[in-house]
C-alpha positions, -999 to 999 in steps of 0.1 A, spaced: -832 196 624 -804 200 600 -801 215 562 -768 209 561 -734 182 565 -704 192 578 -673 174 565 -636 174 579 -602 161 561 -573 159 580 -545 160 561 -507 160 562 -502 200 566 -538 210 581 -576 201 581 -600 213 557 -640 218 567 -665 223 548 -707 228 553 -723 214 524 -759 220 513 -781 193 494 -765 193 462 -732 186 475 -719 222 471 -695 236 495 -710 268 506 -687 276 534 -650 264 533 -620 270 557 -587 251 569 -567 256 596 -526 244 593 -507 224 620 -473 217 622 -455 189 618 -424 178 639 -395 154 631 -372 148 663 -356 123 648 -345 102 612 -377 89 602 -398 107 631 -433 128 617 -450 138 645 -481 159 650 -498 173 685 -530 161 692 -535 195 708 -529 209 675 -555 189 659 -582 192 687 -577 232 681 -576 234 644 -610 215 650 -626 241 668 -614 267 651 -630 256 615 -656 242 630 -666 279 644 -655 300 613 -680 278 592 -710 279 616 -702 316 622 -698 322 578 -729 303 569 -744 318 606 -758 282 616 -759 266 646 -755 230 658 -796 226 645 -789 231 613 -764 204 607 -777 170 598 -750 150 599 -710 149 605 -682 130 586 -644 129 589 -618 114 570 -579 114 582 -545 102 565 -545 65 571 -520 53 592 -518 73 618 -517 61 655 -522 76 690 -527 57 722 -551 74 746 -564 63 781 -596 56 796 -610 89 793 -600 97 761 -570 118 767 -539 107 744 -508 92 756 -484 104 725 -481 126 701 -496 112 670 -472 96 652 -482 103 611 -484 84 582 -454 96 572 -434 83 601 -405 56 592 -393 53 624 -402 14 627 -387 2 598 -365 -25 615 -395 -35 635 -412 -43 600 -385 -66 586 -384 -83 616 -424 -82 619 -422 -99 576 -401 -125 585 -423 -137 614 -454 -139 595 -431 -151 560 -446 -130 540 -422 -103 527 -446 -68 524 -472 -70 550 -450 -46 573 -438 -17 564 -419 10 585 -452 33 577 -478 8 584 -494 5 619 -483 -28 626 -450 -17 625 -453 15 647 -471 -5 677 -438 -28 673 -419 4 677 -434 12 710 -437 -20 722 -404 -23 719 -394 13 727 -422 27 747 -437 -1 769 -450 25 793 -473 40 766 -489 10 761 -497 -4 791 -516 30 802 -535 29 772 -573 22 769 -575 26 729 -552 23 701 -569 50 671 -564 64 645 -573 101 639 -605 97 628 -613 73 660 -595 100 683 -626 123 674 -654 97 673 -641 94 709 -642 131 718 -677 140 698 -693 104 706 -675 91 738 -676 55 711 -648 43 697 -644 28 659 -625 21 629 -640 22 597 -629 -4 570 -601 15 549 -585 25 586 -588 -7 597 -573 -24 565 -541 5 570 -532 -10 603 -524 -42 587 -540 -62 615 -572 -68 591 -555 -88 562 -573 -96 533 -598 -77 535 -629 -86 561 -652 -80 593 -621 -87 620 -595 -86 629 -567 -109 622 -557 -129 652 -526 -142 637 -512 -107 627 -522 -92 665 -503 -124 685 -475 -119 658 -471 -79 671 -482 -92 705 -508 -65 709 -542 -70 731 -567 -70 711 -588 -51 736 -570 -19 725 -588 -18 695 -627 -16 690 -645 -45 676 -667 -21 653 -651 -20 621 -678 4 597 -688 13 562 -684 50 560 -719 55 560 -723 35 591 -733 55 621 -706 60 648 -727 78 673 -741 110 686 -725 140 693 -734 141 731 -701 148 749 -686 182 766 -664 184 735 -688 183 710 -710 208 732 -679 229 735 -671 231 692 -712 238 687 -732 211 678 -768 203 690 -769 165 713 -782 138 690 -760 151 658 -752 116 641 -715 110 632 -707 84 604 -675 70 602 -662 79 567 -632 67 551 -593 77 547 -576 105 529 -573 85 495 -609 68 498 -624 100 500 -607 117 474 -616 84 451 -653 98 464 -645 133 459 -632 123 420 -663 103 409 -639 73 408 -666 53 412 -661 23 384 -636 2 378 -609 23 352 -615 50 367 -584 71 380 -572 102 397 -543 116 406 -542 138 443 -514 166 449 -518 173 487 -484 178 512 -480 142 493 -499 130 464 -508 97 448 -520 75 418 -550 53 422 -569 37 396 -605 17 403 -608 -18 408 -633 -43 416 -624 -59 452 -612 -95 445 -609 -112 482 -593 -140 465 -563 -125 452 -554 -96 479 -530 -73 469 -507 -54 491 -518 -20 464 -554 -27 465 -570 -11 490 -605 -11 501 -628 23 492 -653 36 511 -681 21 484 -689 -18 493 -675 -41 464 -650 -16 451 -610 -13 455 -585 8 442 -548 3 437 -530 32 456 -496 41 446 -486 71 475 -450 97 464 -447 116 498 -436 147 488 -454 166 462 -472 193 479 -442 196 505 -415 197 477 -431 229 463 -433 241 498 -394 232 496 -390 252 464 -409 286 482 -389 285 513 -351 282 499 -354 299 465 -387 326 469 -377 336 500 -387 371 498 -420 365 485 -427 336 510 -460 353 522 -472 371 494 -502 358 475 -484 358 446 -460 335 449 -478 303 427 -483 332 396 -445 337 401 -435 304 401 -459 298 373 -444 327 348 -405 317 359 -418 279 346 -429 291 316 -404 313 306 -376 284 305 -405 258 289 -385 262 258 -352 255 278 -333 225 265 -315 227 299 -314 193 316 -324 193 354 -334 165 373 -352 168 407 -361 136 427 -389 144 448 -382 121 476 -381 144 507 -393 122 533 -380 87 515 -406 72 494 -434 46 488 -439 43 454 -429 37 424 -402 28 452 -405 17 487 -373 32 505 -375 51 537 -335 61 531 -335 80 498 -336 119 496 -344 148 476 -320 154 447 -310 177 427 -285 169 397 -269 185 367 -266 222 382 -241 246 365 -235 281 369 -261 287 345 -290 277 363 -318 297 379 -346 291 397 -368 292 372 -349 262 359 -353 248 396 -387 251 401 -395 239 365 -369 203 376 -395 199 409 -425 201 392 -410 177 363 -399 154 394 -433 146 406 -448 144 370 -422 117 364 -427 102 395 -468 96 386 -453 83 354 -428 57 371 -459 44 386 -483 45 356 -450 24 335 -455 -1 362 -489 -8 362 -490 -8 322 -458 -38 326 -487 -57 349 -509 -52 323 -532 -29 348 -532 2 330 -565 5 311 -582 39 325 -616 57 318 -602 90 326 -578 110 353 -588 134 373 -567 157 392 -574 172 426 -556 191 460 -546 222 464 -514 215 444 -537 205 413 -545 243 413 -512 251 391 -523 251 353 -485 250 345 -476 222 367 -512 200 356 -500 210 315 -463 193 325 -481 164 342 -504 161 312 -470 161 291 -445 138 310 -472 109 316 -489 113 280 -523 114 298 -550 140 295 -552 153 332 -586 169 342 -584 193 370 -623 191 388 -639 224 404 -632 226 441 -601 212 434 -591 214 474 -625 201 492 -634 175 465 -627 152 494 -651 165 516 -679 170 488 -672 132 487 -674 126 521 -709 146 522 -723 116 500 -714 95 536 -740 115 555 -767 113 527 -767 75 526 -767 70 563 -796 91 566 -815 70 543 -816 101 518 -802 84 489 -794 48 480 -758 46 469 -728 63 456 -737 66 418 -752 103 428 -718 118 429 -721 113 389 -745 147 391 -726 159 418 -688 161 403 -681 192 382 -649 195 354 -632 226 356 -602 227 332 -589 198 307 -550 196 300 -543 172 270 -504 164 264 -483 182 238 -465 159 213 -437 185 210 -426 179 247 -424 138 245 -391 135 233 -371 153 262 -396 140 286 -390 99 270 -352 109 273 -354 126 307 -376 98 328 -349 72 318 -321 95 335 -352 99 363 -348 62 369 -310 59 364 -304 84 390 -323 69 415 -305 31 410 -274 49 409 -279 66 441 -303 43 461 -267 25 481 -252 62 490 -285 70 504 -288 42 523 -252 43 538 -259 77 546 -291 75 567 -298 44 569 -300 31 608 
């Protein structure tokens, strides 16, 4: 039985599958989108309906491509934005929407949640903790029907498995598991006043077996009883995997719906940090530095100013040709990529996207060229702050998502942070070529992660161009002015 792993990452805007053969290459790709919904200030919702679908229908368009069945797949491995939450009930069936990552909504509860524990930064309005305060407080019902609090990942051990889970860099996002160990934090649970019997007691490496695939739904999608599932690791571990990022120094930098900057770390239990998160590799951290709206903001920048070609395959050469026919521009534009509020450089759930200095002159060329310098100074904020912390001191960045496929908006990256930026083959599935090393060593077929060295493949190199540094030094100041000068207004404006 089996030739092949089958890897899932659900992200913020759909979930990408891949099958993967023995050298880690993705022979048979496909995602499916799912919407997102916002009710409400601070609300990000998504159906689990809409994920349970989007499941079946990759999981048959790659067994149907590569014309497998259930036999030939040797293992299974998903990974998930952390922080997500949905209550279900005894048989498995959630109770709520899933709220996302990107939900705010329980801000207030996390103040109030900081000052209990008196320690300013455990609870955020993202962070689980927060969101179970939310519905304590807000929808009691929910909770007392539930059975499990999960996360994505453990909504789907539950429907292939019937076993429920969390593996270690989920159950470190709740922020019930603080610093980093084995359980779960009794102090943080009585100070949300959560039973602890919603959540599983099996806490996993992600190469730890969660169980077999032996229920209806697993029959259902087309996989063969006794199919082990390991429990794999969050959206950022496994693109860390899916990067090689595998010693301290090493960075990357992942443009998804929302993108990040994360830079290897050894795991130091003694001095926890509230950036240092734990990877899916035993002994090894990274400090994580999340902007929400990357991916999206472009998305933004389709929808209001390329309408009309919207749908046509086109649309990123367009965008790339407008941005280089004003890269010469003097023009001064400043976007601030903050959508959804932010999380770093800046942690404010009230600030949004800006766009200052128009004039009669400008065109959208000039306004796509302001986003993609927005997030490119946004990565920079947060490289500035780790060099003042005396952190900064990387082997190499690498660059992956499906946002990393723009040469033009890597090359003003590469430019606004001074960094070379290396854009990796497979730029969209590294994470689940990552994810497939999860399967290998919890079959016993290899030892540990040092294989993704041979496995991790360089497709393009962008190295900064001196001639750029001086708008770009002058610019990121007026980046950071704008944002202190507008941070009050914004929070008087949608603040709650």
């Amino acid at each position: 039985m089996g030739r092949y792993s089958i890897t899932y990452d659900f992200g913020t805007g759909s979930v990408k599958g891949a099958v993967l053969d023995a050298e880690h290459e993705p022979v048979a790709v496909a995602s499916e989108p799912y919407p997102l919904f916002t009710p409400a200030p601070g609300f990000a919702e998504q159906k689990v309906e809409d994920y349970l679908s989007s499941f079946r229908k990759v999981t048959g368009r790659l067994l149907r491509e590569m014309r497998l069945t259930g036999r030939d797949i040797e293992g299974v491995v998903i990974s998930q934005t952390s922080s997500t939450l949905i209550f279900a009930d005894a048989d498995g069936n959630a109770l709520c929407d899933c709220v996302t990552w990107l939900d705010s909504r329980a801000h207030e509860q996390a103040g109030r949640l900081n000052e209990r524990v008196g320690l300013a930064g455990w609870a955020t309005g993202k962070r689980v903790a927060a969101k179970v305060a939310w519905f304590m407080e807000k929808r009691p019902e929910v909770v007392t029907q539930a059975k499990y609090l999960v996360d994505v990942s453990g909504f789907f051990y539950l429907q292939l498995t019937g076993k429920t889970a969390f593996d270690l860099t989920a159950a470190f996002a709740t922020g019930f598991i603080f610093p980093i160990s084995r359980e779960w934090n009794q102090f943080f649970l009585e100070t949300v006043d959560i039973d602890p019997a919603l959540l599983s007691d099996r806490i996993l490496n992600s190469f730890d077996l969660v169980g077999y695939t032996d229920t209806a739904f697993a029959r259902a999608v087309g996989f063969a009883p006794d199919t082990p599932v390991f429990a794999g690791c969050s959206d950022n571990a496994n693109a860390h995997l899916g990067t090689g990022c595998i010693r301290p120094g090493d960075a990357h930098i992942y443009m998804g719906s929302s993108g990040w900057l994360a830079l290897t770390t050894p795991i130091d239990d003694n001095a926890p940090s509230f950036t240092q998160l734990p990877s899916a590799i035993p002994g090894i951290g990274y400090e994580y530095f999340c902007t929400n709206s990357v991916g999206t903001s472009i998305d933004y920048l389709i929808r209001e100013f390329y309408r009309d070609e919207a749908e046509k395959e086109e649309r990123y050469t367009l965008i790339a040709g407008d941005v280089l026919s004003v890269a010469d521009d003097p023009r001064d534009l400043l976007f601030l990529p903050y959508l959804f509020g932010e999380e770093a450089p800046v942690d404010d759930p009230h600030i949004r996207g800006t766009l200052l200095n128009l004039d009669f002159t400008v065109t959208r060329a000039h306004i796509a060229r302001a986003v993609m310098e927005g997030i490119a100074f946004n990565y920079r904020w947060i490289k500035e702050k780790l060099q003042k912390e005396g952190r900064w001191n990387v082997n190499f960045i690498r660059a992956i998502g499906g946002a990393a496929q723009s040469d033009s908006h890597l090359q003003i990256i590469a430019d606004v942070m001074d960094e070379t930026i290396i854009r990796l083959a497979h730029a969209r599935f590294a994470g689940n070529i990552g994810l497939a090393t999860c399967v290998d060593i919890g079959l016993g077929k290899v030892k540990d992660f040092q294989v993704l060295d041979g496995y991790i493949k360089e497709e393009k190199i962008f190295n900064p161009r001196k001639q750029s540094s001086v708008r770009y030094d002058r610019l990121f100041e007026a980046f950071k002015r704008s944002y202190e000068s507008l941070k009050d207004l914004y929070t008087s404006l949608n603040g709650q």
